[in-house]
C-alpha positions in Angstrom: 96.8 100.3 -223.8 96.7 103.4 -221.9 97.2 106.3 -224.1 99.7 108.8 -222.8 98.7 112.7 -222.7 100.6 114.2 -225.5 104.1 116.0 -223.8 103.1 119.2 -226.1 99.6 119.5 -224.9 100.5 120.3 -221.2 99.4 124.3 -220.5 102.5 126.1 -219.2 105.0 124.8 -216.7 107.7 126.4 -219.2 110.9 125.7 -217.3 109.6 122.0 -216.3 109.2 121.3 -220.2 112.2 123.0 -221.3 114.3 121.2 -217.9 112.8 117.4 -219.8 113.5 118.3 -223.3 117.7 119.3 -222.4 117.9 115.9 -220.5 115.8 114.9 -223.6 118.8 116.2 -225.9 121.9 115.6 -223.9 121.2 112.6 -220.9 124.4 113.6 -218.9 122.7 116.8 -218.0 122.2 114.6 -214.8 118.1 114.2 -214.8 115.4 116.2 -212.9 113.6 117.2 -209.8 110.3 119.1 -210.0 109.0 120.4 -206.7 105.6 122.2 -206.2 102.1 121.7 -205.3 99.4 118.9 -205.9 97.9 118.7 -209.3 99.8 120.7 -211.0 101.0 117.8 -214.1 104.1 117.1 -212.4 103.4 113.4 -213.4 101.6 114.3 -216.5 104.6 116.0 -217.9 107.1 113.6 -217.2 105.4 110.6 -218.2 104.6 112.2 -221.4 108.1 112.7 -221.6 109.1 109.1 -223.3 107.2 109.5 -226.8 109.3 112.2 -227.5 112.5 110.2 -226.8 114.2 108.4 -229.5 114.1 104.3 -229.8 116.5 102.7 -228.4 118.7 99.9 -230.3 119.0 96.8 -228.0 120.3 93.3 -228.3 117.9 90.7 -228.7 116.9 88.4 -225.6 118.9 90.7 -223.3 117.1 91.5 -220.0 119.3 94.4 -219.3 119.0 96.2 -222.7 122.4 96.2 -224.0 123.9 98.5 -226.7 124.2 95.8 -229.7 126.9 98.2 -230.7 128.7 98.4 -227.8 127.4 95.4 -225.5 128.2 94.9 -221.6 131.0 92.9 -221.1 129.8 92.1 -217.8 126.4 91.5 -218.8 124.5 88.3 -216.6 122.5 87.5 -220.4 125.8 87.5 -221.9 128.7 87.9 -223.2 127.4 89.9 -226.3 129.2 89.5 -229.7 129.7 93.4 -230.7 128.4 95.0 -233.7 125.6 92.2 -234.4 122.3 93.3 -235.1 119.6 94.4 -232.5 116.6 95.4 -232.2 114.4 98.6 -231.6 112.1 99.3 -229.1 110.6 102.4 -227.6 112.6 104.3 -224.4 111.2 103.0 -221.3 110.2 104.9 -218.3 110.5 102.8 -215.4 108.4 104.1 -212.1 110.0 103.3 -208.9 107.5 103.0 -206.4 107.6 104.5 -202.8 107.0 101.7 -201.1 109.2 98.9 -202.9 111.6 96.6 -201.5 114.9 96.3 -202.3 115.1 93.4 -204.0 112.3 95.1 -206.3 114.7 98.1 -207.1 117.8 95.8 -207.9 116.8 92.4 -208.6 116.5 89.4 -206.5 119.0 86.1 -205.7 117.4 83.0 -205.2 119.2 82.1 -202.4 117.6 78.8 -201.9 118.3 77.9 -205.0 122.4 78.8 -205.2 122.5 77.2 -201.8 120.3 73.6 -203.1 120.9 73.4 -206.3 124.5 75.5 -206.8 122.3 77.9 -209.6 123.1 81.2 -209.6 119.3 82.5 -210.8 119.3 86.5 -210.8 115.8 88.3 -211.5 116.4 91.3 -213.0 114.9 94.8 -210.7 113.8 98.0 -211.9 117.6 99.4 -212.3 118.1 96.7 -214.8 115.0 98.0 -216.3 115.3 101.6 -216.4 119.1 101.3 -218.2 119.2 103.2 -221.4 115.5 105.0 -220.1 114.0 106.9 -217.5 113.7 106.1 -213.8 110.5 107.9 -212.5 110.0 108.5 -208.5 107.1 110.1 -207.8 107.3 111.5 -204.0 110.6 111.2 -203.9 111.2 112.8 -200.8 109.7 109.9 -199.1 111.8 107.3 -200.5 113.4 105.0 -197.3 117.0 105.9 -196.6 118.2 102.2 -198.1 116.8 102.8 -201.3 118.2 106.3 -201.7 121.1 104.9 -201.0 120.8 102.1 -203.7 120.2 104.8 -206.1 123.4 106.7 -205.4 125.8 103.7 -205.8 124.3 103.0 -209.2 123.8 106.8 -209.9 127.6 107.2 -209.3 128.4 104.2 -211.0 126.2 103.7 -213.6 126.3 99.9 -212.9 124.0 98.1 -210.0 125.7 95.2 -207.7 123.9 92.6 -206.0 125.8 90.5 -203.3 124.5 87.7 -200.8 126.5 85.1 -198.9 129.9 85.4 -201.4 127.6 85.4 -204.9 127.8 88.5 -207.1 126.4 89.7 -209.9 126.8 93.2 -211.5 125.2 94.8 -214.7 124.9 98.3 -216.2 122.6 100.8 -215.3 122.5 104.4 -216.5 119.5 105.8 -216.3 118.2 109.8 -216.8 116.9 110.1 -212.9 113.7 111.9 -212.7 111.8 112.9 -209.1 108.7 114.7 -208.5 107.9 115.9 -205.0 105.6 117.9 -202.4 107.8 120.4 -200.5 104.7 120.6 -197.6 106.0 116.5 -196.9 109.1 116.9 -196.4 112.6 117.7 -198.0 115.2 115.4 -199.6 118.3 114.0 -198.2 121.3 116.7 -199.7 123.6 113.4 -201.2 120.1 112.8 -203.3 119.4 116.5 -204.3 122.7 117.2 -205.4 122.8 114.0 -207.8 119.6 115.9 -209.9 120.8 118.0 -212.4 118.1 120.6 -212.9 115.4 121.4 -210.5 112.2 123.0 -211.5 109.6 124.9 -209.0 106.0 124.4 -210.4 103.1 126.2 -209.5 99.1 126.3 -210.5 98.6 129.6 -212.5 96.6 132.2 -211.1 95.4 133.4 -214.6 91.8 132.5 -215.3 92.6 131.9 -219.1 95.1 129.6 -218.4 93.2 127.4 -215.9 90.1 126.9 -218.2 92.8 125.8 -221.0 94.1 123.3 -218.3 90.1 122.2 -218.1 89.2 122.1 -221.3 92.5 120.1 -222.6 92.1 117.3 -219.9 88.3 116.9 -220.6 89.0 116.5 -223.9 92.0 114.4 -223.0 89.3 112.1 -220.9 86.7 112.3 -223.5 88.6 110.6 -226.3 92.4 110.0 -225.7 93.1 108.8 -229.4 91.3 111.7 -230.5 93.4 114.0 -228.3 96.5 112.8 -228.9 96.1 112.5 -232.8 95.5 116.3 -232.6 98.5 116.9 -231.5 100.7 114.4 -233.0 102.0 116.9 -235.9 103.4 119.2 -233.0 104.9 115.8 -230.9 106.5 114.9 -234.8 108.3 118.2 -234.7 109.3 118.5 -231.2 110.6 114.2 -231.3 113.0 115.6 -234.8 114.2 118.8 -232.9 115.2 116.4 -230.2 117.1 114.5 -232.4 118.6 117.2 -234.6 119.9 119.0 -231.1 121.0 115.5 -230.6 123.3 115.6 -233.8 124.2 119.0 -233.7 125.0 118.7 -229.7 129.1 117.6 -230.4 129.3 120.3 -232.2 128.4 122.7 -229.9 131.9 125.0 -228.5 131.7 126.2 -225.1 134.3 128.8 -225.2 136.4 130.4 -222.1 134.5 133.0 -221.5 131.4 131.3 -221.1 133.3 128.7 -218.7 134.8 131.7 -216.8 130.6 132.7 -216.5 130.0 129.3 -215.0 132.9 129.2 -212.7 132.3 132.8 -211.5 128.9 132.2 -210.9 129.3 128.9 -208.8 131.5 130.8 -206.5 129.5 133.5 -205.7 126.7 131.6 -205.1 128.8 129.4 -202.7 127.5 125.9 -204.6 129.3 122.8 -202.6 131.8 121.3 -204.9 132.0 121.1 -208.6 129.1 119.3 -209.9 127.5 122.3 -210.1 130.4 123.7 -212.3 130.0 120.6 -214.7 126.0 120.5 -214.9 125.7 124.3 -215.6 128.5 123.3 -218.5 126.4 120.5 -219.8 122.9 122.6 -219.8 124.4 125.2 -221.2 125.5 123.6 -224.3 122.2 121.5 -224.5 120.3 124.8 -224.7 122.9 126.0 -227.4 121.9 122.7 -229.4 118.3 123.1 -228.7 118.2 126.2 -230.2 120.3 125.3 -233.5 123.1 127.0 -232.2 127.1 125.9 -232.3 128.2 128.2 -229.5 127.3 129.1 -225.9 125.8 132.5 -225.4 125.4 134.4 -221.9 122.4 133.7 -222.1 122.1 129.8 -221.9 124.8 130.7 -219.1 121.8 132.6 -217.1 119.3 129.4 -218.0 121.7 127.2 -217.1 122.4 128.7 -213.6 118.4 129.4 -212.9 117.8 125.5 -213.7 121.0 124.1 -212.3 121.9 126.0 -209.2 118.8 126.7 -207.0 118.7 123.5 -205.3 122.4 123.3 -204.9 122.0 126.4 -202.3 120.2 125.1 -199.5 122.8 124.7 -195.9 119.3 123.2 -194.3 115.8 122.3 -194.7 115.0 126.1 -193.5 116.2 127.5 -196.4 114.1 128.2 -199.2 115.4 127.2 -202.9 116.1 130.1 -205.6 118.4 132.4 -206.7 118.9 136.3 -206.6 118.2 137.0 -210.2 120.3 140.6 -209.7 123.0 139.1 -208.2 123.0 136.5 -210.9 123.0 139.5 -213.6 125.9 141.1 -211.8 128.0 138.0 -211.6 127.2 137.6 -215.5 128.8 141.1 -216.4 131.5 141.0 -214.1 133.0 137.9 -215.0 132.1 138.0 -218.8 135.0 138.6 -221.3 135.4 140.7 -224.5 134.4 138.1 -226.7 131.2 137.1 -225.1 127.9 139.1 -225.0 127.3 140.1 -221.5 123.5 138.4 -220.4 120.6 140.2 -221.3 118.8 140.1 -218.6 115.2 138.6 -219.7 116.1 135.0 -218.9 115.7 134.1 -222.9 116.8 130.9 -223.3 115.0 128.7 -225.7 111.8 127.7 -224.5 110.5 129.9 -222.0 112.3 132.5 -219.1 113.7 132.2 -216.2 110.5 131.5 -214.2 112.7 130.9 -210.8 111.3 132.3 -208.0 113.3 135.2 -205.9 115.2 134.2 -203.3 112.1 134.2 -199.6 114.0 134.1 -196.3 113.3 130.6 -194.6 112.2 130.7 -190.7 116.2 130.2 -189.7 117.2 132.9 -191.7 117.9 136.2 -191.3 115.1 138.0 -193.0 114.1 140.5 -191.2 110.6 141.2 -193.3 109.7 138.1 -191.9 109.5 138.8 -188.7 107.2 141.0 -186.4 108.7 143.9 -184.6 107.4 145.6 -181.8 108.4 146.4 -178.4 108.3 143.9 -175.6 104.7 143.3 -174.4 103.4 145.1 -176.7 100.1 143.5 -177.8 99.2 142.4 -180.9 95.9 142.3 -182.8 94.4 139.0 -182.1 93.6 139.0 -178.3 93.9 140.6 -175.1 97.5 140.0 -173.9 98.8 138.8 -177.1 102.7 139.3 -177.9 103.7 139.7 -181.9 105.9 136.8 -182.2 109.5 136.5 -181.1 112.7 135.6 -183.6 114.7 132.8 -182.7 117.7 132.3 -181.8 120.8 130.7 -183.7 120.0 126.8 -183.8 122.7 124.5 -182.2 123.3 120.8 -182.4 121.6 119.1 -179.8 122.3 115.6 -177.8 120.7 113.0 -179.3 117.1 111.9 -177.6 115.8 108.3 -178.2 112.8 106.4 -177.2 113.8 103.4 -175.0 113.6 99.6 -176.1 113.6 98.5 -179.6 111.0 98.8 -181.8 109.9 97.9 -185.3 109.0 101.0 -187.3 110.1 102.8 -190.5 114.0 103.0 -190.8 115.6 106.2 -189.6 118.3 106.9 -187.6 117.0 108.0 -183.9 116.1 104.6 -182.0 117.3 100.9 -182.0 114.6 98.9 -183.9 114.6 95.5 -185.8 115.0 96.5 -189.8 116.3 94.6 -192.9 119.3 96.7 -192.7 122.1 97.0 -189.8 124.1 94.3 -187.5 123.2 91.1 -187.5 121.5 90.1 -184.0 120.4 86.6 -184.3 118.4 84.4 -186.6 114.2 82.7 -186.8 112.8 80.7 -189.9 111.9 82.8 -193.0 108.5 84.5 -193.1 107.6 84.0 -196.8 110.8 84.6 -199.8 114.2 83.9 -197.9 116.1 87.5 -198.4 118.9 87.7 -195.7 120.0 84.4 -195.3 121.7 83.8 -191.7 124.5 81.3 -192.9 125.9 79.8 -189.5 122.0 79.4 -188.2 121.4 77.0 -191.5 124.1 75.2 -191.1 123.4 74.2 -187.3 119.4 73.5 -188.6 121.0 71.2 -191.0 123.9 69.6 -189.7 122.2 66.8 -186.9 120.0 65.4 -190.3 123.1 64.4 -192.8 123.2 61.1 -191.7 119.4 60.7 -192.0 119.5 62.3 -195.3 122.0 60.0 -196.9 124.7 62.3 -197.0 128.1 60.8 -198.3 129.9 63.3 -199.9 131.6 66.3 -198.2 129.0 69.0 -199.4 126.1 69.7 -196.9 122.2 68.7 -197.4 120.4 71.4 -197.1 116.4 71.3 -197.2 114.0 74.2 -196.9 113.1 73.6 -193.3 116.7 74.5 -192.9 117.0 77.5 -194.1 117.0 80.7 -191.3 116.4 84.3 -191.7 118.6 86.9 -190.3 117.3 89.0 -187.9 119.3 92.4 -187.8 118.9 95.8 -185.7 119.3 99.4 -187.0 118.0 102.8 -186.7 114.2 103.7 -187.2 112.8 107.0 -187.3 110.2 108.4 -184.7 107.2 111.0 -184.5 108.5 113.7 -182.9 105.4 115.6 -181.1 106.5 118.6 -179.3 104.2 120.7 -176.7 104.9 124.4 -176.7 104.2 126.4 -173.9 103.3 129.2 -175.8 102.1 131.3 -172.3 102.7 134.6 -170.3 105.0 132.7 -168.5 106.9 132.0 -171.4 106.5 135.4 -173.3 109.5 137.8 -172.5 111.0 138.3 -175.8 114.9 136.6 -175.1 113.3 134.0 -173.7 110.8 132.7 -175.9 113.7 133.4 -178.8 115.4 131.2 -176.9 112.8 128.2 -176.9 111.7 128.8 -180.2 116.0 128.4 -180.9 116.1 124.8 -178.8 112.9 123.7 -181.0 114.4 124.4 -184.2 117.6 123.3 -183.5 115.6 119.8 -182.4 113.7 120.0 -185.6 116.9 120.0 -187.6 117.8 116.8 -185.5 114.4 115.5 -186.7 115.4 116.4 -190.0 118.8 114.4 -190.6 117.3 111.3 -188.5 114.2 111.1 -190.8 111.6 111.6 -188.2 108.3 112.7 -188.7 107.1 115.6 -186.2 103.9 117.5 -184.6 103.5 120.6 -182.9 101.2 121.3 -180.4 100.8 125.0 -178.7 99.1 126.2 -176.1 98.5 129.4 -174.4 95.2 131.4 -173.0 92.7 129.1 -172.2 93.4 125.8 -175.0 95.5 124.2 -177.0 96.3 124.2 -180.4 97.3 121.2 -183.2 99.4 123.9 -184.6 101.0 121.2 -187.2 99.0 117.6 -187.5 102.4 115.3 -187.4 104.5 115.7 -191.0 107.5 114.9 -192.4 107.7 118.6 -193.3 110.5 120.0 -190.4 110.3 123.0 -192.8 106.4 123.5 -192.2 106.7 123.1 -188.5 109.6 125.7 -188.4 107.4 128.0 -190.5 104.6 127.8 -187.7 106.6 127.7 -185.0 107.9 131.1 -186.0 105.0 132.9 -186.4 103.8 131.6 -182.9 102.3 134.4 -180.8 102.7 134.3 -177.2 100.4 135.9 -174.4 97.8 134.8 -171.5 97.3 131.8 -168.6 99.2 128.4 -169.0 97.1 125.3 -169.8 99.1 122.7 -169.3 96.3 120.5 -168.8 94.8 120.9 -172.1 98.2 121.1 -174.1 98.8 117.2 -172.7 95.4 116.3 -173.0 95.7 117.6 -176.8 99.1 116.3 -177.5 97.3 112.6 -176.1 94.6 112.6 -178.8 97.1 113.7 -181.7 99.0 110.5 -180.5 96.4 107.9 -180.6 95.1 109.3 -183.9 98.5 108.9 -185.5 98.7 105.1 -183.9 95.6 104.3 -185.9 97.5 105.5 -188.9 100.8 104.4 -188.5 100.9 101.8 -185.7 104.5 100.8 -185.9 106.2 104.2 -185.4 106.7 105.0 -182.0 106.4 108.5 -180.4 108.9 110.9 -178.7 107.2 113.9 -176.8 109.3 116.6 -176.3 107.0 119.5 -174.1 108.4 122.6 -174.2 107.9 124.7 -170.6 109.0 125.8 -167.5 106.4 123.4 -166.1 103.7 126.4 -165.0 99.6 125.4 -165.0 97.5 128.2 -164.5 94.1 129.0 -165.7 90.7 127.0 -164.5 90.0 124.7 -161.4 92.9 122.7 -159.9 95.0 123.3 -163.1 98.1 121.7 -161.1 95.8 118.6 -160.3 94.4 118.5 -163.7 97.9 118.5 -165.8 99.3 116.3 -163.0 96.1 113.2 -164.1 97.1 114.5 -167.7 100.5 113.8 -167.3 100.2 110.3 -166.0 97.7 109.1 -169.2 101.3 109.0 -170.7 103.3 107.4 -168.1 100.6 104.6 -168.1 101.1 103.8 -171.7 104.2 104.1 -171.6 105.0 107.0 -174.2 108.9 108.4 -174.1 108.6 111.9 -173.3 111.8 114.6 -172.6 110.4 117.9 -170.9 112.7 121.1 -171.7 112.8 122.3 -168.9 112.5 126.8 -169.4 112.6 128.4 -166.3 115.3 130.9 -165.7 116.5 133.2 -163.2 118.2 132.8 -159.6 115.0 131.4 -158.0 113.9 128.1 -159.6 110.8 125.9 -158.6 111.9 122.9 -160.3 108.0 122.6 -161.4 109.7 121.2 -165.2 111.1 118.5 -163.4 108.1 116.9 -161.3 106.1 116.7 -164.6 108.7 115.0 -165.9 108.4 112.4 -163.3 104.9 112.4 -163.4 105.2 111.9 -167.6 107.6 108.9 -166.6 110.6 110.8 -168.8 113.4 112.6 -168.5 113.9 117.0 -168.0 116.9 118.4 -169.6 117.4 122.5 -169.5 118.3 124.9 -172.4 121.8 124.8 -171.7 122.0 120.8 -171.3 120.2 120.2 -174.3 123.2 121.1 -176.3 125.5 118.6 -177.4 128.3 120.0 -176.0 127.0 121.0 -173.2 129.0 120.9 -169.9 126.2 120.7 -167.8 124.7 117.8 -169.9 128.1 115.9 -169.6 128.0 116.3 -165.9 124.7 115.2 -165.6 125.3 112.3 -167.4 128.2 110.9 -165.8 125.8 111.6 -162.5 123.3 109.7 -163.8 125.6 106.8 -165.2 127.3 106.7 -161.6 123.4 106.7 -159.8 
């Protein structure tokens, strides 16, 4: 048996430990989400979470842990005679995997068995598991949309359904939801953010004396884990009966007006969506009032409560950095705070460590200016003759949809039409392996010319496994988004490059809410540039595309020929997602011999395999050479301007119906 590391042993990360112990103490806190870096015990912490949790009292034989107190009336194992005896068991922590199906998360129908036999057999999936215990998902962010959306439902509900083909079945599932993720991947979907209660940022520390601790601890840990952990059971002992003490004391614990005027106040001002805000901060609150031995809410757990609950809850897009404005967060505190309450102090005491949010860091759509390069226009910068400091972008806009002709069979998303397990059934073939979506009509005619040969005499139907057919269903699947920036001299007069770089964010955003992954490829001078190696991290390509300087000859050539290799690397990787290139320019080679000729033969290595491509087409002014438009043609894809690549864009109506009508 694998020993866990011991929950007190981990060095620092004070405001993940003190998030876990108040979900620890009160479960309706609404669960976790830590975000920050590789190796820095996000997993370690919370798996050494559940031998600090209580045991939990369950009825015997029961495969979805009922309360022999209070059993499920609905329960599939039962029904339950309440207030029987039960048994004990530790708290389970249940670890969803990425890459699990759904059947795995909740539970699996034998379909060929209701259908032959009339038995309604239900295997139990990790929701049953996790009821009464901790659901773990490490890499959240990358969960598939289906299961995210599994997890709300039961979230919301605290009870998972299963339905196939008119047979139910329904059992409870409340579960303390805990996620651990890699901003530089990817953000989460907003309905799944806003369902954690607390989120923590966690960073490596940069103190020498704290990283050889970190060493020397997990060495030991590795060394002898019995050893280690029997070290540091005494401290485990007292932290488990602190958790259950603020456990006891917890409906005891008055949260007066004025500390619910604090919470209100402060949700306002910080513009929260909502009021699940207003009821988490409520909850944490009094949980750190408990923690500490306390019967009454202070201004202080107020201020921890609002540095753990709201951060996350402030984000419009995946631009936007997490965090609050500690100052403003003071202020709020003292003007809203009434006569009878002590106004915050200010040094983010609550029990178990300080504030430890980071300040508030303009994303790339904001409107920071410190993050942006000033100078005059053309004025170089260091780095190279010709070199322009980089432009800000404009305001992003919501832009027509772009797809990849065809349907393919990649990852579900929500850009273009591919054969998934989820969306409208489109016909029906004979199972590959376990039967999952059964296509009812299809059985029936594989079945019906054989009753008579069968012996059938009844009215009911003979069905045999040879009858049985699959459903085959289309949806939405998510692309890789590689886009080709002309970063050039052609390109670099200030308005207009904040102008492109405004079109490529606001296409990033689409990337965002249709779950695509995306590249970025620049080039300018005399090469091109993997800029950002394809990621589902819109965030991290909006970052570098910010900070894109602009200057020099236009290699069109190379910026193709570089874009080509990124896309036959990422095939190797991930075969069945299918590629959208989006090039960026006002369709200008320059630089080198024949550098029309050369991005021309470039240009066509795509059209011959057949890659979907969109060129946004730059050029501006009275005099146009329509140069955006024959490499389109030569890509085999589509140009669309600045102005038509808005989704309510006149032009790009017009052009439409034109195209429709050819």
């Amino acid at each position: 048996m694998t020993i866990p590391f011991p929950f007190t042993a981990v060095v620092g990360q004070d405001d993940l430990r003190l998030a876990l112990l108040l979900n620890a103490v009160s479960p309706s806190v609404g669960g976790v989400l830590v975000r920050g870096e590789k190796g820095t015990a996000k997993s370690t912490a919370v798996r050494a979470l559940t031998t600090l949790l209580p045991e939990v009292s369950v009825v015997p034989g029961c495969r979805f842990s009922c309360d022999p107190a209070s059993p499920d009336p609905g329960c599939p194992d039962g029904p339950h005679e309440g207030g029987g005896g039960g048994a004990s068991r530790p708290a389970r922590m249940v670890e969803l995997p990425v890459g699990a199906s759904e059947d795995r998360l909740v539970g699996a129908l034998d379909i060929e068995r209701a259908l032959a036999e009339g038995v309604k057999a239900f295997e139990p999936g990790l929701l049953a598991a996790a009821h009464r215990g901790i659901l773990y998902v490490d890499e959240v962010n990358l969960l598939h949309d289906h299961l995210v959306d599994l997890l709300l439902d039961a979230a919301a509900m605290g009870a998972s359904y299963v339905e196939r083909e008119g047979v139910s079945v329904r059992h409870a599932a409340r579960f303390l939801l805990v996620g651990t993720m890699n901003p530089e991947e990817g953000e989460l979907r907003p309905q799944l953010l806003d369902r954690f209660g607390l989120t923590v940022e966690v960073s490596a520390s940069r103190e020498p004396e704290k990283r050889v601790e970190v060493v020397r601890r997990r060495l030991a840990y590795d060394d002898d884990p019995a050893g280690f952990a029997a070290r540091w059971a005494d401290e485990e002992a007292a932290v488990r009966q602190r958790i259950v003490a603020a456990r006891e004391l917890l409906p005891s614990v008055r949260l007066g007006d004025g500390a619910l005027r604090q919470i209100a106040a402060t949700c306002a001002a910080f513009e929260v969506d909502g009021m699940r805000a207003d009821i988490v901060m409520a909850r944490t609150a009094t949980a750190l009032a408990a923690w500490a031995g306390r019967t009454e809410v202070l201004a202080e757990d107020v201020r921890q409560a609002a540095l753990l609950a709201l951060p996350h809850r402030r984000r419009r897009n995946p631009f936007d950095a997490p965090g609050l404005d500690e100052d403003k967060l003071d202020e709020t505190l003292e003007e809203s705070s009434g006569d009878d309450d002590p106004g915050p102090d200010g040094d983010g005491g609550g029990p178990g460590g300080g504030g430890g949010q980071p300040g508030p860091d303009e994303g790339p759509a904001g409107d920071g200016a410190g993050a942006r390069p000033e100078g005059g226009e053309g004025e170089p910068a260091p780095g190279g003759a010709g070199e322009q400091s980089p432009a800000p972008a404009a305001e992003p806009f919501r832009t027509k949809v772009l797809s990849v002709p065809g349907i393919g069979e990649g990852t579900a998303g929500r850009r273009s039409r591919a054969r998934t397990e989820h969306g409208r059934t489109t016909g029906a073939r004979r199972p590959q392996g376990a039967l999952t979506k059964l296509h009812l009509a299809a059985t029936v005619r594989a079945a019906a010319p054989h009753q008579r040969a069968r012996g059938r005499s009844g009215r009911g139907l003979v069905v045999r496994r040879d009858d049985l057919r699959q459903a085959t269903r289309e949806g939405r699947e998510g692309n890789l988004v590689l886009f080709v920036v002309d970063a050039s001299g052609s390109m670099a007069a200030r308005q207009r490059m904040g102008a492109v770089k405004g079109a490529v964010l606001s296409l990033l955003l689409d990337a965002y809410q249709r779950r695509d992954k995306v590249g970025l490829v620049t080039f300018r001078g005399s090469a091109a540039d993997v800029a950002l190696p394809p990621t589902s991290s819109v965030d991290a390509a909006a970052a570098r595309l910010e900070s894109l300087p602009t200057g020099g000859r236009t290699p069109l050539a190379a910026g193709l020929l570089k874009a080509h290799d990124v896309l036959r690397v990422e095939r190797l990787r991930d075969p069945a997602r299918r590629a959208l290139v989006v090039v960026v320019t006002d369709g200008r080679a320059t630089g080198g011999p024949e550098p029309v000729a050369l991005a021309s033969r470039a240009a066509r290595l795509f059209a011959a395999e057949g890659v979907a491509s969109v060129v946004v087409d730059c050029e501006s002014g009275p005099v146009r050479l329509g140069l955006a438009g024959r490499l389109a043609g030569e890509l085999g894809g589509t140009a669309v301007t600045l102005d038509e690549l808005r989704a309510d864009s006149i032009a790009g109506l017009v052009k439409d119906v034109q195209r429709r009508a050819a």
